[in-house]
Structure formats: C-alpha cells, structure tokens
matplotlib code that plots the C-alpha trace (Angstrom):
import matplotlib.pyplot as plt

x = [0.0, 1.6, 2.0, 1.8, 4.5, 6.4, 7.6, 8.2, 6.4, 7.7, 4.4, 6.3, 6.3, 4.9, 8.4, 8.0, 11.4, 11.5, 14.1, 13.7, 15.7, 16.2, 16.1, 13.8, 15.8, 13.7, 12.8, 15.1, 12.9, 14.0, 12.0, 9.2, 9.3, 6.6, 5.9, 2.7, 1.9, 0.4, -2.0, -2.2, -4.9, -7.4, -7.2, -10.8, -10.1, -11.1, -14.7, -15.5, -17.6, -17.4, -19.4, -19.9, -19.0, -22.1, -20.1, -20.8, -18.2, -20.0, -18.6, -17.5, -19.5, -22.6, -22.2, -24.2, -22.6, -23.6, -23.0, -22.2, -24.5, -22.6, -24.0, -23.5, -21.6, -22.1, -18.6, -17.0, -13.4, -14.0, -16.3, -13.8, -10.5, -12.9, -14.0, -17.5, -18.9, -19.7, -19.7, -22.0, -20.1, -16.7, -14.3, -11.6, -8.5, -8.1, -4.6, -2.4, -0.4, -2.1, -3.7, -4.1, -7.9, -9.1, -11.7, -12.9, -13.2, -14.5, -17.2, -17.9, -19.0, -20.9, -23.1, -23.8, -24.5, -26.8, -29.2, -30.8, -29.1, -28.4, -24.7, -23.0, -19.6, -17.5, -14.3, -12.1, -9.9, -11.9, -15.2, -18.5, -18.3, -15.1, -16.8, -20.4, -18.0, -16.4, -19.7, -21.5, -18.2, -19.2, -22.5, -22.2, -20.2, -23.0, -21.0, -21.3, -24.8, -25.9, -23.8, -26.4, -26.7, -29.1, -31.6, -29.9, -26.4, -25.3, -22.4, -20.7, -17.3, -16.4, -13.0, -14.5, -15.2, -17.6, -19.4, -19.0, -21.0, -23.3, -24.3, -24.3, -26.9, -28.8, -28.3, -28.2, -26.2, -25.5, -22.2, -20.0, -17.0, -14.0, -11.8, -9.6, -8.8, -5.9, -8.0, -10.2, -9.6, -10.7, -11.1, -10.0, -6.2, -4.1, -2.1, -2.6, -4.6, -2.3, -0.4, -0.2, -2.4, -4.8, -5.2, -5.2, -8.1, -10.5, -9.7, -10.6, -14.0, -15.0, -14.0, -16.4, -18.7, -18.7, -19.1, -21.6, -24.3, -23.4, -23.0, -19.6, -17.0, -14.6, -11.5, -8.9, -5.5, -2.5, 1.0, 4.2, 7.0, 8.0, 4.6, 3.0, -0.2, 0.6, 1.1, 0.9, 1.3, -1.3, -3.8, -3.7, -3.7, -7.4, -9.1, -10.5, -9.2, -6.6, -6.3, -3.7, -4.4, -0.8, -0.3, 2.2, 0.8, 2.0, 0.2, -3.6, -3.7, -4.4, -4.3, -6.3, -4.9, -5.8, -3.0, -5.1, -8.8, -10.5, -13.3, -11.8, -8.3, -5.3, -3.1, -6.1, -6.3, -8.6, -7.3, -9.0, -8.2, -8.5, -10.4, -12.2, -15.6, -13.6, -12.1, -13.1, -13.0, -10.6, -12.5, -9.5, -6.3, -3.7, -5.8, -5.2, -1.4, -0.6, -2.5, 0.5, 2.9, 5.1, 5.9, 8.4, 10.7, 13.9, 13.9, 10.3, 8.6, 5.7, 5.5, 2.0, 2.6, -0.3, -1.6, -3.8, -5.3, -5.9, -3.0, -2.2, 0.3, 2.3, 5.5, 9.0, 11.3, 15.1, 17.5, 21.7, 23.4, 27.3, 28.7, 30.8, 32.3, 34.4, 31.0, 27.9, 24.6, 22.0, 18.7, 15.2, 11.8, 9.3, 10.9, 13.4, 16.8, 18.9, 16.8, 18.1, 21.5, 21.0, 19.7, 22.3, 24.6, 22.9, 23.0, 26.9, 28.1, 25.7, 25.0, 27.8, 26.7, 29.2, 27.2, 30.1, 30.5, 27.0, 24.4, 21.1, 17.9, 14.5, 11.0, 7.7, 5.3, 1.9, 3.2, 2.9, 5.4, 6.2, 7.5, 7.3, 10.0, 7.7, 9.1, 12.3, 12.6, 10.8, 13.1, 16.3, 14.8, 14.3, 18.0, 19.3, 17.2, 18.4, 21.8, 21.6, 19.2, 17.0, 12.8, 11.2, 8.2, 5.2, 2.8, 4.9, 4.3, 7.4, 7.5, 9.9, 12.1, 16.0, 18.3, 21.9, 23.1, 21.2, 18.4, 14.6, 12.3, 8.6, 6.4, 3.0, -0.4, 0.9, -2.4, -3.7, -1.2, -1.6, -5.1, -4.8, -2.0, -4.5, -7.0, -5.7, -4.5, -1.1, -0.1, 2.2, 4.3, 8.2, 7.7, 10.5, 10.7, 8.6, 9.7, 6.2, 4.2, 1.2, -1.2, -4.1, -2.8, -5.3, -6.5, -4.0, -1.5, 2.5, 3.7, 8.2, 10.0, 13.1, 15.5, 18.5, 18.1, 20.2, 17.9, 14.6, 16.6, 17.4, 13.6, 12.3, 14.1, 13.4, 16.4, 17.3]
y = [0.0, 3.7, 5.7, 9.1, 11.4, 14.9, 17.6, 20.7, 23.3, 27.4, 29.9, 32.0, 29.6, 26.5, 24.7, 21.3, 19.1, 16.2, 18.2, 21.5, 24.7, 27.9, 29.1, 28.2, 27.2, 28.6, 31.6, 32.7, 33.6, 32.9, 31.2, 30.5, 26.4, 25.2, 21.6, 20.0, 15.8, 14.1, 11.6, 8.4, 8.5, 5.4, 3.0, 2.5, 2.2, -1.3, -1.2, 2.1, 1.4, 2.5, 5.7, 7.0, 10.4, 13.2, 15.4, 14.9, 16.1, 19.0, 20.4, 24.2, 25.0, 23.6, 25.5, 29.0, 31.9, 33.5, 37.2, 37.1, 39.0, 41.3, 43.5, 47.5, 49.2, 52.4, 52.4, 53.1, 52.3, 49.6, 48.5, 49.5, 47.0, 44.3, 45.0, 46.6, 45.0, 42.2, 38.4, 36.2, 32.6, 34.3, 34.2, 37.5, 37.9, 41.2, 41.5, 44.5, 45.6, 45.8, 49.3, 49.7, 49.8, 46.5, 45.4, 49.3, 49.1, 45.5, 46.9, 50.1, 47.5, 44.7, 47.8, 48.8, 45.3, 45.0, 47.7, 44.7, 41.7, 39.6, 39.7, 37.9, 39.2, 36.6, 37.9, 36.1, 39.1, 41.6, 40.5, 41.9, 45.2, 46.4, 46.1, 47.9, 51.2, 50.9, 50.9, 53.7, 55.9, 55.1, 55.8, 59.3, 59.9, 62.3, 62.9, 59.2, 58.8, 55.4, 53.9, 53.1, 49.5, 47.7, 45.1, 42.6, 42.5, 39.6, 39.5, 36.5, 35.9, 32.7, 30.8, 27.2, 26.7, 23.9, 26.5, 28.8, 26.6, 25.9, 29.8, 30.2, 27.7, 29.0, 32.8, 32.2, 35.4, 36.5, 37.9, 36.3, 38.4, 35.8, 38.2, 36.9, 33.6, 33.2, 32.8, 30.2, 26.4, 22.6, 20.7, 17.6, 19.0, 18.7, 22.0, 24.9, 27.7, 30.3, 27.3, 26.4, 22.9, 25.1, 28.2, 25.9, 23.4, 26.0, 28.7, 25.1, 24.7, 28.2, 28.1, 25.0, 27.0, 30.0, 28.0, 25.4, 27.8, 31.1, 33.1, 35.9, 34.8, 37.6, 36.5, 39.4, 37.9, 38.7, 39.9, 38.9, 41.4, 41.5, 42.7, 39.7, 37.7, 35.1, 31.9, 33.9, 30.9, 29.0, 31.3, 32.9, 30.0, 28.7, 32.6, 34.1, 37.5, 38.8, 42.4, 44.1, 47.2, 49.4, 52.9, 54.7, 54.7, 58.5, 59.2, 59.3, 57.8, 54.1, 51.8, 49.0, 47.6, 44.2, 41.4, 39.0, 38.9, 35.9, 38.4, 41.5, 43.1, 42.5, 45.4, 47.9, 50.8, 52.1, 55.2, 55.9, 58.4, 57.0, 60.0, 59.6, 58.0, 55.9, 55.2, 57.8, 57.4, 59.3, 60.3, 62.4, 60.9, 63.4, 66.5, 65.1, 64.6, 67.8, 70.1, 70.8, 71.0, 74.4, 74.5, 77.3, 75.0, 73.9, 69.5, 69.1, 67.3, 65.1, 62.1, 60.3, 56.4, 53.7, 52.0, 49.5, 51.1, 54.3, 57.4, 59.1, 62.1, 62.2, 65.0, 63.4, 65.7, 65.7, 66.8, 67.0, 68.2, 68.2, 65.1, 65.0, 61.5, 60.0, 57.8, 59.7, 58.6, 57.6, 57.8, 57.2, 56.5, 55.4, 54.6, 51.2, 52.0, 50.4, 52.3, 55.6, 54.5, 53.3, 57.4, 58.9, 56.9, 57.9, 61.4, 61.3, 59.4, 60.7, 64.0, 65.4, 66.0, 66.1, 63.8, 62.0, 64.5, 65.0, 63.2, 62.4, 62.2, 60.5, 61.2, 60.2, 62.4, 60.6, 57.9, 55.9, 53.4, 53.5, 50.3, 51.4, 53.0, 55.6, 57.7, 57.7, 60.9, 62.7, 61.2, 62.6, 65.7, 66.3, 65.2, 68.1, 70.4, 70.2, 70.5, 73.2, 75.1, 75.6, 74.9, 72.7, 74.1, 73.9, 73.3, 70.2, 66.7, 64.1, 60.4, 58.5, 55.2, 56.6, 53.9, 53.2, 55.0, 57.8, 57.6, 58.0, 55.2, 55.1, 53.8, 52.0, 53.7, 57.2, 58.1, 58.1, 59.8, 62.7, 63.1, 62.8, 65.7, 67.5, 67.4, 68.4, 71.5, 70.8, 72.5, 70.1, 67.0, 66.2, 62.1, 60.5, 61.1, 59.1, 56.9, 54.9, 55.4, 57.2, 59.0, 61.1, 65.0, 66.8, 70.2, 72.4, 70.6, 71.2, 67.8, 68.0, 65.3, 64.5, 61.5, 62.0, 62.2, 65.4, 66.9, 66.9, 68.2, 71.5, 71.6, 71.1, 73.6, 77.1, 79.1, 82.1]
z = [0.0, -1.0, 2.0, 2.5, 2.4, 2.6, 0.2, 0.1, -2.0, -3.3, -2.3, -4.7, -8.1, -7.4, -7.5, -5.4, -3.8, -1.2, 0.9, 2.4, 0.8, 1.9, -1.5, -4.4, -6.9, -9.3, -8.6, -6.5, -3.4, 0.3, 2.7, 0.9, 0.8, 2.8, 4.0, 2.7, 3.5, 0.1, 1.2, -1.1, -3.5, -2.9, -5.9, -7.1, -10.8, -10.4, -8.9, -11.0, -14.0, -17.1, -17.9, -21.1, -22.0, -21.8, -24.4, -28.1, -30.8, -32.9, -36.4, -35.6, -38.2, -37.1, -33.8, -33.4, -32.6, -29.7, -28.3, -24.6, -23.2, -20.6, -17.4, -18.0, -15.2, -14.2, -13.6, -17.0, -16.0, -14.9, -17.6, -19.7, -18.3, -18.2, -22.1, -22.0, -19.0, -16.4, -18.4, -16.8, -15.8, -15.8, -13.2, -12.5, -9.8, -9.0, -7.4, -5.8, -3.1, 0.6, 1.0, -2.7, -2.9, -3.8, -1.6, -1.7, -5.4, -5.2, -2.6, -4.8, -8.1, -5.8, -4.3, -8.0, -9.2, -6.0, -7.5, -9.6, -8.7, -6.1, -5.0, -2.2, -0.9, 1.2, 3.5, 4.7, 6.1, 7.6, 10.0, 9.1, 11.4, 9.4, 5.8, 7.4, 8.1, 4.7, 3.3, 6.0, 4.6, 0.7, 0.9, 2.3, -1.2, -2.4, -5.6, -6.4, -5.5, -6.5, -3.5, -1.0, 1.0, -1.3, -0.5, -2.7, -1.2, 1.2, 3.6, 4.8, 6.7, 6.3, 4.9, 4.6, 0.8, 1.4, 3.6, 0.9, -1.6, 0.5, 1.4, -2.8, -2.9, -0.4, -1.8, -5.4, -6.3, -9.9, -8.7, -6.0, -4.7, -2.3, -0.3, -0.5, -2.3, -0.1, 2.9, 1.8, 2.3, 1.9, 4.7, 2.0, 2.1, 4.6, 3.7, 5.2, 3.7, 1.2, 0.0, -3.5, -3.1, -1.6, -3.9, -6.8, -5.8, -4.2, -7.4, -9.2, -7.4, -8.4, -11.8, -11.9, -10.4, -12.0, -15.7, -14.8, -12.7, -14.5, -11.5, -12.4, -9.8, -8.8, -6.4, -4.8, -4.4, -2.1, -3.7, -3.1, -2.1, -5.5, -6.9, -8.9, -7.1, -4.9, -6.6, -10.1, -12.7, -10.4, -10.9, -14.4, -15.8, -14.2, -14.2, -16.9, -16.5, -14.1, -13.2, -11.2, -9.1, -9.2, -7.9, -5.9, -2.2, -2.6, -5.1, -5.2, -8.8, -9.2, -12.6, -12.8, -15.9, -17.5, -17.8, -19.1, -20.9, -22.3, -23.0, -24.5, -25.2, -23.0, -21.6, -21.2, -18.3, -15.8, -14.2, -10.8, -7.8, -4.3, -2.0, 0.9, -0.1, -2.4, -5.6, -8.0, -12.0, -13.8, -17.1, -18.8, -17.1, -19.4, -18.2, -14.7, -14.9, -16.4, -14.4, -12.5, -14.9, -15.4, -18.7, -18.9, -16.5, -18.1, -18.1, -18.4, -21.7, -22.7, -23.9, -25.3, -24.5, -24.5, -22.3, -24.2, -26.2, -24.8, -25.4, -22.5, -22.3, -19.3, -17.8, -18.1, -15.8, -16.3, -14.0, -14.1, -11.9, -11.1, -9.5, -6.3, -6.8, -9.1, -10.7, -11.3, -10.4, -12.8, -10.9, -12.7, -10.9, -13.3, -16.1, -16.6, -15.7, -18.3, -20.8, -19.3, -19.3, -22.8, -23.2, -21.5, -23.5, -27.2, -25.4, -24.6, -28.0, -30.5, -29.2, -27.8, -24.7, -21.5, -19.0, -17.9, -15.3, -14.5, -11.8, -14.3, -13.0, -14.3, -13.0, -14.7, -13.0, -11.5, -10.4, -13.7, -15.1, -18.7, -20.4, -24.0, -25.8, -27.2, -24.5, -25.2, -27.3, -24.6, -21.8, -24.0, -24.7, -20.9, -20.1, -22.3, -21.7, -18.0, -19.0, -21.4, -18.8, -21.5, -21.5, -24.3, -26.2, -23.9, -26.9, -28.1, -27.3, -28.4, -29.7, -31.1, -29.7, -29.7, -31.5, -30.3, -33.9, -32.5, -34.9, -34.2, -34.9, -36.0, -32.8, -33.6, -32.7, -34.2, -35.4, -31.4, -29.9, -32.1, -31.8, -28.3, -27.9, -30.6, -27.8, -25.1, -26.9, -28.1, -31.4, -32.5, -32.0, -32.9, -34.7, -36.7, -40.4, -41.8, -44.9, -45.7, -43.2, -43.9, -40.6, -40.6, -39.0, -36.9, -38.4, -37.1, -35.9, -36.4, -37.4, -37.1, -38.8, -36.9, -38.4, -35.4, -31.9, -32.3, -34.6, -32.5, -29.5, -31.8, -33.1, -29.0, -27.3, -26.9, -27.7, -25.1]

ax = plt.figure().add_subplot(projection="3d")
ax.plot(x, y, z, "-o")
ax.set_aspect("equal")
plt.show()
C-alpha cells in the first residue's frame, strides 16, 4: 500500500522538492518552501464502472454563434478593463499591493451590481463590522450617488469553501465576490490555507462553479513582495481574467490595468483616484497629470505612450546636476533603468553632450510606469534640456524610440497619440521622419519630422 509522504512546495512559483531549501531554486525567493503531506490517492479504478462520455463532438460550423450577453456598469473604468462590462459565468483575480484599494473598489462594483441583482460578498480578512464602516463611509459619497446598501447585497465571513457553496446555494447570487482567495480552504487538504495545493483546488472549485451555474465569480488575491499575485502561474492560468491594481501609495492615482482577458483586449487601463468616499474614475487621465505641470521650467517634456489602447500624455522631468564622486549617479523613478543609461549613453556618444560629469535624474510624473520606448525621445529631450538650462516648447508633445546609432524610430499607434496631444491643446508634435508610413494630421496641428536624436533636441528647445 503507498503511504503518504512529505515535500516541500515554493508559495512563490509552485516549485515542489522532497528536501527543504532555503532558496527556491527557481525563482530565487527565500524562505518560501513550505511543507505540505500528500496523502495516497485510494485505488478504485477497479470497482469504477465505465461511464460513457455526456459530451458529443459537434462540427464548428454547425455550432451558433452567440453574443455574450454582458451587465452595463455604471462604472465606465471599470467597464472599460474588463472590455465593456460584467460576463456572466466568468471568473476575475483582481490583485495588488495591501492598502491599494481593492476590496474598496471591489465593494464600490458589488453595491452597484446589487441595485438589480443579487450579490454575495464573502471575506475572509476583515469580520463583518469592518466592511459595514467601509460601506457607511461610501455611501455618504453624495458625488457618487448610486452607493447606497441595497436590499440585494449579502455578507458573509467565512473561509471554509464547502461553507461557501453551501451559502451560494442558499443565496443564489449572480455575482459572487472571495476576499480573498488566499484565505479560503478545503477541509480535504491537509495544507494549510495560502499554499499552492490550496489556492489551486478551491480557485478550481470556483471556476467550476462559476461555468456550470453562470453566476460571475470575482477573487482578490495577495502579492508577493516582488509585486506579482501570490502563486501567479497558479492562478492565471485557471481565471479568466486577471487584473492588477498598481499605484504609488504617494500618489492618489491608481491603474487598474488588464493582464489577461478571455473576454476583450489584454493590456487595457482604468485610471482611478482614491479620495475619501472611495475610488473615483478618472474620465481624462492626461488632463489630470498635467495640471501641474510648469511648462516654462527647463527639463520638463511630454510624452504620449499607450496604455492598451488608450493614449495618454504624461510630464517626463530631467534633471543634471554636477557630480561629487568619481561615478555619477544615474537615478530614474518610473521609467526602466537600463533604458536611461542606454539614453544617456545615445545622449553622450551621438549628441555630444558632457554627462560623464553629471548626476542624471529621471521622473515620470503621477506615479505611472512606462514600459514602452515611445518615451524615449521625450526622456532625452528632458536630459538636455536640463543640462543646457534651457525649457522645451510647452505646446509640443514628443515620440519616437531613440536607437543606439542615434536615430529616431517610428512607434506604432501614431495616429492616437496625435489626436490625443490635438486634444488636449497641443499644437504640435516632434515624430520620426517618416519613410512609408502614412497617418491622418489633426487640423492644425504642427507635425516635425526628426531623423537623429540630435535633430529633434534642436527643433524642442526654446532658444534664449
């Protein structure tokens, strides 16, 4: 007869060994193997009978096509990550940091669902009394004003998933919120609850769930101290769509952006900004993170990157300043720092400008993180307009990727970005030359060709 046994099991990848490690040897992490005991499974292939399969092969083109009917949300951001709406029978993680705004925002949609259907919100973290004040502080959000306590809208703290079940068959919600996922456990595994056995077989039992009784199933998920959800590979892979709540917890601004959508397109944004009664939408995000901007400052430039497939323009802000040590500093927040040393090296090589001597420093204002290289030009421009102490054209918005040779390349999207610097009220916009490409010009609007790095930086700045 097998016996049972013990091994050992990252929380960080899911990387299992028969001997405990102090360091995955996978990813990396320390002191995240955990022991878990693996039970024998009973043999009972012999006395199962045979059962024939329910499922019947069907041509794909006899099959109907069939628009999935989604629920509106009053909430367009939101709405708008998820791709138009609520799908019945689908199941979403929504992960981010601690203090980020997740069960607020998770709270904020299940009130609004609540107005005409049944919704039942299980926590796992926080007892009933703690969720009654979040709600008593939404609801006196007069400027939201549909956030009320509706009839429809059922509480439950509980971590037991058969318990869980049971309450959705009593309920029979259309919506069903877990806070978190990482709380709840089956009393079938000997493992604790957070491991990787765990999350796996209860996310399992709601994904079953959600597809066979069409009730949408939304799970909030714990982050690891590098950023990514707790047992990440576990759970994308059995979720529909995963979403991940970022934001600097200076900054009031959070991006609920979509990493993964079975039911619209990947990489989309939702900008909200956390207040008191709650997370607020963020209707014209560019409007919001240039009201602040002083455009007759020397290092400050704006760049129009996408995120999704929405433009947003954004403040880069340079800074160099004279070094006291024999290396200088290379400092960027925001942006990926080898791509501003690969800048300051373009900058130094192709330009001609002395930075060898000179601290450099990198800010994308907002609290956003740009991953694009659409942003390059308007990251270079900023550098040397710091060092030559002279302001870039407040009425000019940049694009371009910056090439080692020191040559601009053409970015995809063009057509976007410009109509999005066009509204806002920019004149014009400094692009690469284009050789074939052909895009549509706002009425209006200054479009400045620019084939070298060193070229747009003469066309950007003002001269004194």
């Amino acid at each position: 007869m097998p016996k049972s046994h013990t091994q050992y099991v990252c929380q960080e990848c899911g990387r299992t060994t028969i001997q405990p490690m102090g360091r995955c040897p996978s990813c990396g992490a320390w002191d995240s193997m955990v022991e878990e005991i693996i039970a024998p499974a009973q043999d009972e292939a012999k006395d199962r009978a045979y059962t024939p399969p329910q499922s019947k092969p069907v041509r794909l083109s006899e099959i109907e096509g069939e628009n999935q009917d989604r629920w509106p949300l009053g909430m367009a951001e939101f709405a708008r990550v998820l791709g138009g709406g609520m799908v019945p029978g689908s199941i979403v993680l929504l992960g981010g940091d601690p203090g980020i705004g997740k069960s607020t925002l998770m709270l904020q949609v299940a009130a609004e669902i609540a107005a005409e259907k049944t919704v039942l919100y299980v926590s796992g973290e926080e007892s009933a009394r703690q969720i009654k004040m979040r709600a008593e502080r939404l609801q006196n959000a007069k400027a939201a004003g549909k956030l009320s306590h509706p009839e429809h809208l059922y509480l439950v703290t509980e971590t037991n998933l058969d318990a869980i079940l049971a309450h959705v068959e009593q309920v029979k919600p259309a919506l069903l919120v877990v806070d978190s996922i990482q709380t709840v456990f089956m009393d079938g595994l000997s493992s604790s609850a957070g491991s990787v056995s765990q999350v796996r077989e209860c996310a399992s039992r709601l994904r079953e769930l959600a597809k066979t009784s069409g009730i949408a199933v939304f799970l909030i998920g714990h982050v690891t101290k590098d950023g990514m959800i707790a047992g990440p590979r576990v759970l994308e892979h059995i979720v529909d769509t995963v979403l991940q709540l970022e934001g600097d917890r200076f900054q009031s601004y959070r991006l609920l952006r979509s990493m993964k959508n079975r039911f619209g397109p990947t990489s989309e944004v939702g900008v909200f900004e956390m207040r008191e009664q709650g997370m607020a939408e963020v209707t014209n995000p560019s409007e919001a993170f240039l009201a602040e901007r002083m455009s007759d400052a020397p290092g400050s430039s704006i760049a129009v990157t996408m995120e999704g497939t929405r433009p947003i323009l954004v403040e880069l802000q340079g800074l160099t300043s004279t070094t006291n040590f024999g290396n200088p500093r290379r400092t960027t927040n925001g942006m990926d720092f080898n791509r501003l040393l690969l800048i300051t090296a373009v900058l130094t090589r192709r330009v001609g400008l002395r930075l060898a001597e000179q601290d450099v420093f990198l800010n994308v204002v907002g609290g956003l993180t740009i991953e694009e290289p659409a942003a390059d030009l308007a990251a270079a421009v900023a550098i040397a307009s710091s060092l030559n102490d002279q302001p870039v054209r407040a009425d000019l918005a940049l694009i371009g990727e910056v090439g080692l040779s020191g040559e601009l390349r053409w970015v995809a999207h063009m057509d976007a970005r410009l109509r999005e610097a066009a509204k806002l009220g920019f004149k014009g916009a400094i692009i690469p030359n284009r050789l074939k490409s052909k895009i549509s010009v706002p009425d209006g609007f200054e479009i400045l060709e620019a084939r070298s790095l060193g070229q747009a930086i003469k066309l950007a700045l003002v001269t004194k």
